[in-house]
C-alpha positions as CSV (number, residue, x, y, z in Angstrom):
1,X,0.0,0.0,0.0
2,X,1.4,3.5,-0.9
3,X,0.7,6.4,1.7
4,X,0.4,10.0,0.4
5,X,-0.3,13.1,2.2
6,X,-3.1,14.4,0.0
7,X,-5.3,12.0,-2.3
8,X,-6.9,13.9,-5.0
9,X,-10.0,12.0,-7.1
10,X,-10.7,14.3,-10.2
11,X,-8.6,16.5,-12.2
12,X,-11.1,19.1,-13.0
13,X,-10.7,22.2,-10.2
14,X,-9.3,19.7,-7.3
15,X,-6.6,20.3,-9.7
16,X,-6.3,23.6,-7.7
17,X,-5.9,21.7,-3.9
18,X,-3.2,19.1,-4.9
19,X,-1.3,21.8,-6.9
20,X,-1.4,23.5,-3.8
21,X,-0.5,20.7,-1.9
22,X,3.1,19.9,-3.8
23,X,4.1,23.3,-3.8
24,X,3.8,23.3,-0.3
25,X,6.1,20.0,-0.6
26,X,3.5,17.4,0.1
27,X,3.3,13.7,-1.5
28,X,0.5,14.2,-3.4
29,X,-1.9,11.0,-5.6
30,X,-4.0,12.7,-8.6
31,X,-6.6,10.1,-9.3
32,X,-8.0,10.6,-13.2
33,X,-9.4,7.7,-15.2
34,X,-9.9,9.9,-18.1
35,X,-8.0,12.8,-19.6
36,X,-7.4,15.6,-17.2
37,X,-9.1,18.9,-17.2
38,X,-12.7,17.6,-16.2
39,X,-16.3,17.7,-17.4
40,X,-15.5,21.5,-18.1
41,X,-12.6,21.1,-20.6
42,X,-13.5,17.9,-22.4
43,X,-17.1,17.1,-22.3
44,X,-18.6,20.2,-21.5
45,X,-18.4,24.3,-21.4
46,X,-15.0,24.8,-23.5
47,X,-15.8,22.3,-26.5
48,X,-19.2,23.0,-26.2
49,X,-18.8,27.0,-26.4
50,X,-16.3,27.1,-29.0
51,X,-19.3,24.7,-31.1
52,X,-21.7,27.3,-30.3
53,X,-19.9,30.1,-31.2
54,X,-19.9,28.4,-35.1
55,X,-23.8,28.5,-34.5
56,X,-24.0,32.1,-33.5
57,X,-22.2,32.9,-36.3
58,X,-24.5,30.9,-39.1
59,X,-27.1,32.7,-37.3
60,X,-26.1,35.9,-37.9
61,X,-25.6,35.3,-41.6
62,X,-29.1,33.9,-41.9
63,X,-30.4,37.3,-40.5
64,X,-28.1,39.4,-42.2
65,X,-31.1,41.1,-44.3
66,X,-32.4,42.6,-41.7
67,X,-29.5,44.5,-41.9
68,X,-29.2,44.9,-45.6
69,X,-26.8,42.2,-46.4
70,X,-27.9,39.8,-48.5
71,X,-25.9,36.3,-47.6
72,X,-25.9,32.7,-47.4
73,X,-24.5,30.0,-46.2
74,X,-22.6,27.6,-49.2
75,X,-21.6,24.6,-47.0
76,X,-21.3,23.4,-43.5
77,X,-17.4,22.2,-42.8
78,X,-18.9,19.7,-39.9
79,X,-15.0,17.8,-39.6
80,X,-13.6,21.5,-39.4
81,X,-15.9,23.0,-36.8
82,X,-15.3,19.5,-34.7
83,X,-12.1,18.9,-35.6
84,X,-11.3,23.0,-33.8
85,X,-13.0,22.5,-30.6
86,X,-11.5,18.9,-30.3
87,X,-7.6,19.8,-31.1
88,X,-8.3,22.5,-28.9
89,X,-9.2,21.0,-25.4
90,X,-7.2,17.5,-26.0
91,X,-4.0,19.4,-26.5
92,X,-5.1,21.6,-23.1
93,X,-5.7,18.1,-21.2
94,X,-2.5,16.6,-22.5
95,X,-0.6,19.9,-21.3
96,X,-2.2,19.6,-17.9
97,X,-1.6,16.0,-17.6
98,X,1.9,16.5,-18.7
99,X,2.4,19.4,-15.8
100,X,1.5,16.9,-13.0
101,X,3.1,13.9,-14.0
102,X,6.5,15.9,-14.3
103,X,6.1,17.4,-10.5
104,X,7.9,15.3,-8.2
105,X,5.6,15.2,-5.5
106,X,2.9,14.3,-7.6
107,X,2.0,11.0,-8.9
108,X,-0.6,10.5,-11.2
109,X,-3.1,7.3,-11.2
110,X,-4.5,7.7,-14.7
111,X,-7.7,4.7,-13.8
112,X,-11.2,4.5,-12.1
113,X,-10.7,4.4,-8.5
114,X,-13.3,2.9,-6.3
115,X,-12.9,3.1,-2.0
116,X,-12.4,-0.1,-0.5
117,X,-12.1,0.7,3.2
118,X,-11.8,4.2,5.4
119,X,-9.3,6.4,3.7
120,X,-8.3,3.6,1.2
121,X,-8.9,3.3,-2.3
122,X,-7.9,0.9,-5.1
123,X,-6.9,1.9,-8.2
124,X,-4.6,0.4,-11.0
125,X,-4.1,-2.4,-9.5
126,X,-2.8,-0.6,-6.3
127,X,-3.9,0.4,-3.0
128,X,-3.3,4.0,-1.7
129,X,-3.9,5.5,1.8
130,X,-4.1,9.5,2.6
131,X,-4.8,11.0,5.7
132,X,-6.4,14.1,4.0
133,X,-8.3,13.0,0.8
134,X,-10.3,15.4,-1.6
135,X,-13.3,14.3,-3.4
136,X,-13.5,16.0,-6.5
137,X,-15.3,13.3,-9.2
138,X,-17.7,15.5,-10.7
139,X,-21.0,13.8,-12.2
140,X,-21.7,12.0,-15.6
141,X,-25.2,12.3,-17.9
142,X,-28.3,10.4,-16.4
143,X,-29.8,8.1,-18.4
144,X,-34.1,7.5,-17.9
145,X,-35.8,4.0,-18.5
146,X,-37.3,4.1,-22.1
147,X,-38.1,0.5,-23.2
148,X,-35.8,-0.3,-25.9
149,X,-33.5,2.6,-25.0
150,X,-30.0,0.3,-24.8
151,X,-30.9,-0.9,-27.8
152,X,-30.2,2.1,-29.7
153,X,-27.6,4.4,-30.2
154,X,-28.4,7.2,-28.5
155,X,-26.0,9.6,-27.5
156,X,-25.2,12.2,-24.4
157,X,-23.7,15.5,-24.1
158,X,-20.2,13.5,-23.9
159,X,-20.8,12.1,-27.1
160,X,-22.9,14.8,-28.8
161,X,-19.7,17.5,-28.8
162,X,-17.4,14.6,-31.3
163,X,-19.7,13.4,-33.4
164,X,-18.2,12.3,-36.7
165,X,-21.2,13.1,-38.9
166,X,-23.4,16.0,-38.6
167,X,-27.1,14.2,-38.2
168,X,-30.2,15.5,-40.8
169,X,-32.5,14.6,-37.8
170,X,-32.1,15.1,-34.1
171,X,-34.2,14.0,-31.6
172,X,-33.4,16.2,-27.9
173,X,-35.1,14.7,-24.6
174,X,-34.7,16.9,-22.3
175,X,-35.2,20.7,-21.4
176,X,-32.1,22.1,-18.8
177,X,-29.2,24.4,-20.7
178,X,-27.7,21.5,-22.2
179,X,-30.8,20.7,-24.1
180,X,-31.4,24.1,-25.2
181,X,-27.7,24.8,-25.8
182,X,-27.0,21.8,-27.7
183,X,-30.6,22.3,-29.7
184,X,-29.4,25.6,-30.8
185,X,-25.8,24.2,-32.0
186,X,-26.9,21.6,-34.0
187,X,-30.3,23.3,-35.3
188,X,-28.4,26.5,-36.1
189,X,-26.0,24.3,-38.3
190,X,-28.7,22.5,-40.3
191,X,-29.7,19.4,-38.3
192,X,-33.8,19.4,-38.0
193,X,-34.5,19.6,-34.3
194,X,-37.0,18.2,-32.4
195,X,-37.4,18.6,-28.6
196,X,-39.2,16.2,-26.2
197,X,-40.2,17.3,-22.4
198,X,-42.6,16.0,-20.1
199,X,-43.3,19.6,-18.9
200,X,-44.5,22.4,-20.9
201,X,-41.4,25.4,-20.0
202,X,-37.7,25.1,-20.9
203,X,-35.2,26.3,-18.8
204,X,-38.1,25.8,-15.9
205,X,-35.8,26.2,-13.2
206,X,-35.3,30.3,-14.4
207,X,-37.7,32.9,-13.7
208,X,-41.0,32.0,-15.0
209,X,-41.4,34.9,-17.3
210,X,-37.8,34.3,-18.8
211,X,-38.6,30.3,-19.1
212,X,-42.1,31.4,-20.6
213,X,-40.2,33.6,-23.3
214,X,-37.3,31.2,-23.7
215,X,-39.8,28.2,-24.7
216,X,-41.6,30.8,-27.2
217,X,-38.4,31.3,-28.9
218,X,-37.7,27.8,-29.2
219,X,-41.2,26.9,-30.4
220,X,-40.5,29.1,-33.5
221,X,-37.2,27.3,-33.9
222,X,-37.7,24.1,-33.6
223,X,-40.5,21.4,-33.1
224,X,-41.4,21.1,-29.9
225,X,-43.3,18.1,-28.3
226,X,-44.1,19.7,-24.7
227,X,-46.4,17.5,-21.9
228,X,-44.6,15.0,-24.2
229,X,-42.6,11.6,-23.4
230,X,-40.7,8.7,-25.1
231,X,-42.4,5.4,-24.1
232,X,-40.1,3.7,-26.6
233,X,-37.3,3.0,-28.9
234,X,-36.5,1.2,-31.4
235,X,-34.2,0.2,-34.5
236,X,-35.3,0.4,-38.6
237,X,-32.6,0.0,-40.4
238,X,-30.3,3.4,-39.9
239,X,-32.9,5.0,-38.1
240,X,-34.1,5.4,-34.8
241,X,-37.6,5.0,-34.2
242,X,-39.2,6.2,-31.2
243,X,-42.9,6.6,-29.7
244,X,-43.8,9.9,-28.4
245,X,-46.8,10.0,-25.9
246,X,-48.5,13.6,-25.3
247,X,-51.7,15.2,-24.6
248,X,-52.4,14.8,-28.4
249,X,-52.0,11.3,-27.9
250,X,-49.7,8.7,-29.4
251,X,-47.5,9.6,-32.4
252,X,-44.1,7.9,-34.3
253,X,-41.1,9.4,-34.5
254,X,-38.0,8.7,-37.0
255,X,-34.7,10.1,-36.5
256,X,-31.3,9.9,-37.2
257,X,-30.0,10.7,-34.3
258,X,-31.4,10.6,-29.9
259,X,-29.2,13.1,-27.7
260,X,-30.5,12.1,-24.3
261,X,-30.1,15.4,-21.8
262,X,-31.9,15.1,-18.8
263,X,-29.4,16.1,-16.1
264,X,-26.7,14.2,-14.6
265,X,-26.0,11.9,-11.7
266,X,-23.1,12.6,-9.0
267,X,-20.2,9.2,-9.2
268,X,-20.4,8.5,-5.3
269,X,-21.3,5.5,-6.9
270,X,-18.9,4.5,-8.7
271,X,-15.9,5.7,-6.2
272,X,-18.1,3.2,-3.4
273,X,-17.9,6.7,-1.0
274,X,-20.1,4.7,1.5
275,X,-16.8,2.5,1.9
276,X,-15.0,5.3,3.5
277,X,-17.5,6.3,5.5
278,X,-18.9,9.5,3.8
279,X,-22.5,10.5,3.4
280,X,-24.6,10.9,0.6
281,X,-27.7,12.4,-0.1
282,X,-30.9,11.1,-1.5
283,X,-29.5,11.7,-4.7
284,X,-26.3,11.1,-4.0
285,X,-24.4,13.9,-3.9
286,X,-21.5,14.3,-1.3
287,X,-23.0,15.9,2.1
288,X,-20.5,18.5,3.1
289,X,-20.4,21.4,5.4
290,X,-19.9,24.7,5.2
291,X,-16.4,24.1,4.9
292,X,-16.8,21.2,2.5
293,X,-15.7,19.1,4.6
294,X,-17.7,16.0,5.0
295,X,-18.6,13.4,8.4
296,X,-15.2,11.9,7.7
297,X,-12.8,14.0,9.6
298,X,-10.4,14.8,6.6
299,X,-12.8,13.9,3.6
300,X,-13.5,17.1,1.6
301,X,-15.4,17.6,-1.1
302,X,-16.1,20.0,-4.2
303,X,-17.5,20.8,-7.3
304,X,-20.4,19.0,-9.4
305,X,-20.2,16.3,-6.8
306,X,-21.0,18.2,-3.7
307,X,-24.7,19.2,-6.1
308,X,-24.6,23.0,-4.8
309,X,-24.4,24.2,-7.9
310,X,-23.0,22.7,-11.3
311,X,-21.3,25.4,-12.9
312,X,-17.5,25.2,-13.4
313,X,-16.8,28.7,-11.6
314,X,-18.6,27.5,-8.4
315,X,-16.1,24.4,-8.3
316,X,-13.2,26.8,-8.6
317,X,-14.8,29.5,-5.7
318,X,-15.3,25.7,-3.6
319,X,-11.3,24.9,-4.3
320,X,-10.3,28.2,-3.2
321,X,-11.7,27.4,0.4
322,X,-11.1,23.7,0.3
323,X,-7.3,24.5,-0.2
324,X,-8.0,27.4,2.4
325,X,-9.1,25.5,5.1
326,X,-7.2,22.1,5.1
327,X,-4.1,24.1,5.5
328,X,-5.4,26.9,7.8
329,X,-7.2,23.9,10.2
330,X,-7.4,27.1,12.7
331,X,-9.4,29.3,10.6
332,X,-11.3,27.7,8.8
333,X,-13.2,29.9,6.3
334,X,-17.2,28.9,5.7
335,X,-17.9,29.4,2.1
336,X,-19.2,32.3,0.6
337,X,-21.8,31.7,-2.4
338,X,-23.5,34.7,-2.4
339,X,-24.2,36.3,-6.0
340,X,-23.7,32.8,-7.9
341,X,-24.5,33.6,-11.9
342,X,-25.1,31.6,-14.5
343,X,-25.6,31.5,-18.0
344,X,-26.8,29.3,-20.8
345,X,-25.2,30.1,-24.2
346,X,-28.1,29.3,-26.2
347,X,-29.9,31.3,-28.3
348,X,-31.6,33.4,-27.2
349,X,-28.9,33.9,-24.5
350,X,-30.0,33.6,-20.7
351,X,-28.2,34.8,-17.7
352,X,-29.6,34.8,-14.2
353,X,-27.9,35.8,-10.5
354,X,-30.2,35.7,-7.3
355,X,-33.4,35.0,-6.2
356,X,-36.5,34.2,-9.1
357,X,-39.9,35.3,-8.5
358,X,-40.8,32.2,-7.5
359,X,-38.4,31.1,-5.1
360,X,-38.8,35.0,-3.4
361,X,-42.8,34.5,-3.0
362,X,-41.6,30.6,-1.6
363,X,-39.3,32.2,0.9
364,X,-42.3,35.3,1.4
365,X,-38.9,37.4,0.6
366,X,-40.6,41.1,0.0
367,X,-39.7,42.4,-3.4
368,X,-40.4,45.0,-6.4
369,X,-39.7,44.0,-10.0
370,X,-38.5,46.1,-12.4
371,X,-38.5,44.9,-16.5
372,X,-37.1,46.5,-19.6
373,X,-37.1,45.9,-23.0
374,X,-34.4,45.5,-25.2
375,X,-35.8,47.0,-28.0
376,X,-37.0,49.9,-25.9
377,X,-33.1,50.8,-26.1
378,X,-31.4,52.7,-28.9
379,X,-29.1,49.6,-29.3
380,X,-31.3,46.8,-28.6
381,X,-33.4,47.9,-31.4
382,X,-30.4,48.5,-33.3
383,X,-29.6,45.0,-33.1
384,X,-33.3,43.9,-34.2
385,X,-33.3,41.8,-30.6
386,X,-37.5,41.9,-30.2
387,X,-37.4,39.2,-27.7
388,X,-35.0,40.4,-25.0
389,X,-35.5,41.5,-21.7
390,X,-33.9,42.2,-18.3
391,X,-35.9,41.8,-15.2
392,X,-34.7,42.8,-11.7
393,X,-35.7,41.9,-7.7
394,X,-35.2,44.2,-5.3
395,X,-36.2,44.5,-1.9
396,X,-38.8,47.3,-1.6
397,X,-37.3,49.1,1.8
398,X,-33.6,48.1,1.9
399,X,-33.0,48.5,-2.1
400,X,-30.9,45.4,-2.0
401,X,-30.6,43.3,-5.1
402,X,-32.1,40.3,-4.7
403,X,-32.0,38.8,-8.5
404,X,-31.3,39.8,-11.9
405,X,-32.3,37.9,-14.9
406,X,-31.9,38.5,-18.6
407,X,-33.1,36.8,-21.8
408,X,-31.5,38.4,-24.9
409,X,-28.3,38.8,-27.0
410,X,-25.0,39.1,-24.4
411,X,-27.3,38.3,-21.4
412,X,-23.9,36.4,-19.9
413,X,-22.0,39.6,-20.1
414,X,-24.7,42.2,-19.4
415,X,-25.1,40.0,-16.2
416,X,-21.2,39.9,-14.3
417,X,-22.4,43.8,-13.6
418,X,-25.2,42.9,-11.4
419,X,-23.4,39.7,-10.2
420,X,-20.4,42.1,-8.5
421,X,-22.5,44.9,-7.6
422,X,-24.6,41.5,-5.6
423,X,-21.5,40.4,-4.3
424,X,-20.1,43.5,-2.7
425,X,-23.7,44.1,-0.9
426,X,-24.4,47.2,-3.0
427,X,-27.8,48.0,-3.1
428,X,-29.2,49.3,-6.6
429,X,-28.2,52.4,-6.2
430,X,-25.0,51.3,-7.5
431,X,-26.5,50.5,-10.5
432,X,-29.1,53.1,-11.3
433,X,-26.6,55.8,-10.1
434,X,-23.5,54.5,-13.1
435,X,-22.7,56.4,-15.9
436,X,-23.7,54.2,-18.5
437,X,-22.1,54.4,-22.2
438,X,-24.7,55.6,-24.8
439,X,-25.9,53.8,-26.8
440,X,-24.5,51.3,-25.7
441,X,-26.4,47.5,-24.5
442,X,-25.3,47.5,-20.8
443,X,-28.1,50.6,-20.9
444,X,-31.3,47.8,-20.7
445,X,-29.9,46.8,-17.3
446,X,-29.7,50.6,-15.6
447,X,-33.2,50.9,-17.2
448,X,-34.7,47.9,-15.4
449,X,-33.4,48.8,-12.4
450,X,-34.8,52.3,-13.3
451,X,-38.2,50.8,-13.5
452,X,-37.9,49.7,-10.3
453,X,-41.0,50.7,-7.9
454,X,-40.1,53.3,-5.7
């Protein structure tokens, strides 16, 4: 058995904590059994990004007349736009794989790892011990029981961002960001979308009157089965065959190609946490506290696997204190996730920070609203954006931001201003009181928190 100091599992942002670790001098074990970087690098927000961005601009060629250009699109170079995001990230994860193996207090275990007793895990054949061990696995896509389902070739997001051939037909299940994102990738491009979802709002988990606009959008993009579900699958020849059931009733589908996108499932079961004494949710999630330490003295935890929130930067803000506090065992730092933002690069764009309507009237959180239009501004109607909007939450007495959300061309930039102004405690007058550039977009923000009630 080999003994370390420090046991890292996941070379996504635990990356940060063992790095830390050797430069301090410690013997530190990176556990990765696939390349290094994590979901964000290889499977999710990098590759998936630099795709979109190819979308975004076919898009803007389609609705170059309403701007006077007359232009179109003569091919799609599907190997090219793949080939750029995939040469991209693998040479990143080779680079950082490269960096650790070539530390000498790090080694690298480069296989699945599974816990077979307290503080002991197996992996490669060995078996390595740490006093202080860091959790940092991440999550994988979570495939639903469909009847017939294995017996296809459906795909995931980790599939869906190398795919060899660009599919005529796509089938999405699902309605989170990666649905929408990856609907607005491959629809852009060419492929003939269609979206299943047993509800009837995408994005459901953003404000309502963002979700409801977001799903209007989409419903002039794409076709959209909504109160919908797949009961079956099935093989004909080259195509998939599925059966849809919906409030219309019963209906056949053919397609060439099922990207299943219906949220993802934390790998406490794979790693066999339970074996070292850690607890899990009901969902399985890592229970950590505010610390992210969890009920094994010196078992931490971070990141997608701790299910606070999914987002790449929120694992990085979680490394920051998880390095903090294992070497500052005396002042220990609780972490801070005030003013979390998010974005989903779809299109339209959607950014959000704070509190929705609906969770502030489920925490009877007292609030005014303010909304503006994006085409009530000089440059949102330059920009023929008819569909964007900014709303804000503040709280009626104190004037304290409670949540700012945005549907609309550059909603994940316009919202970073509200997101520090939220994380320093201002109150909106540090909004509302900025010199704003005119004409410039940032000005739909200042005017929703402008309409603000007084």
């Amino acid at each position: 058995m080999q003994s370390f100091d420090l046991i890292v599992i996941g070379s996504g942002s635990g990356l940060e904590v063992s790095s830390a670790a050797a430069g301090r001098g410690l013997s530190v074990a990176v556990v990765e059994s696939g390349p290094f970087g994590g979901t964000c690098l290889n499977r999710g927000c990098i590759p998936s990004k630099m795709l979109i961005h190819s979308a975004d601009v076919a898009e803007t060629i389609r609705r170059s007349e309403l701007f006077g250009i007359k232009a179109e699109i003569s091919a799609i170079d599907w190997d090219f736009i793949v080939k750029r995001a995939s040469d991209t990230v693998d040479e990143d994860a080779r680079m950082i794989e490269e960096g650790n193996r070539q530390h000498p207090n790090i080694t690298v275990f480069g296989d699945a790892a599974k816990f077979v007793g307290h503080k002991t895990l197996e992996v490669a054949g060995e078996t390595i011990t740490a006093e202080t061990i860091v959790i940092a696995a991440g999550t994988r896509p979570r495939v639903p029981e469909i009847e017939g389902l294995a017996g296809v070739p459906f795909i995931t997001s980790d599939q869906a961002l190398r795919l060899p051939k660009q599919p005529a037909r796509m089938v999405i299940v699902g309605a989170g960001f990666i649905a929408a994102e990856l609907a607005h990738f491959f629809g852009a491009l060419g492929t003939e979308v269609t979206i299943v979802h047993r509800g009837t709002r995408l994005l459901r988990q953003e404000d309502e009157q963002i979700s409801e606009r977001f799903t209007e959008v989409y419903q002039r993009r794409f076709t959209m089965l909504l109160d919908a579900r797949i009961t079956s699958a099935g093989k004909r020849g080259e195509e998939i065959v599925l059966a849809v059931a919906s409030r219309d009733g019963e209906q056949t589908i053919e397609t060439d190609a099922l990207l299943i996108a219906v949220g993802r499932v934390p790998n406490t079961d794979t790693l066999d946490v339970t074996k070292t004494g850690v607890d899990v949710d009901e969902a399985g999630y890592v229970k950590a506290d505010e610390y992210l330490e969890t009920n094994a003295p010196g078992i931490w935890a971070l990141g997608d696997i701790v299910g606070r929130y999914l987002l790449k930067h929120s694992a990085n803000l979680e490394a920051a204190y998880v390095a903090h506090n294992i070497y500052n065992p005396e002042q220990k730092a609780a972490i801070d996730y005030h003013a979390m933002p998010h974005a989903v690069f779809a299109s339209p764009q959607v950014a959000s920070v704070g509190l929705t309507e609906q969770e502030a009237r489920e925490k009877d959180v007292p609030f005014v609203t303010g909304i503006y239009n994006y085409s009530d501004t000089a440059y949102g109607s330059s920009i023929e954006d008819s569909d964007g909007f900014v709303k804000v939450l503040a709280h009626p007495e104190t004037r304290e931001i409670l949540g700012c959300h945005i549907i609309g061309s550059e909603a994940s930039i316009l919202i970073q201003e509200v997101a520090n102004a939220m994380r320093f405690r201002a109150d909106t007058s540090a909004i509302t009181q900025a010199i704003y550039v005119h004409p410039a977009l940032p000005e739909v923000v200042q005017r929703a928190f402008g309409a603000l009630a007084a």
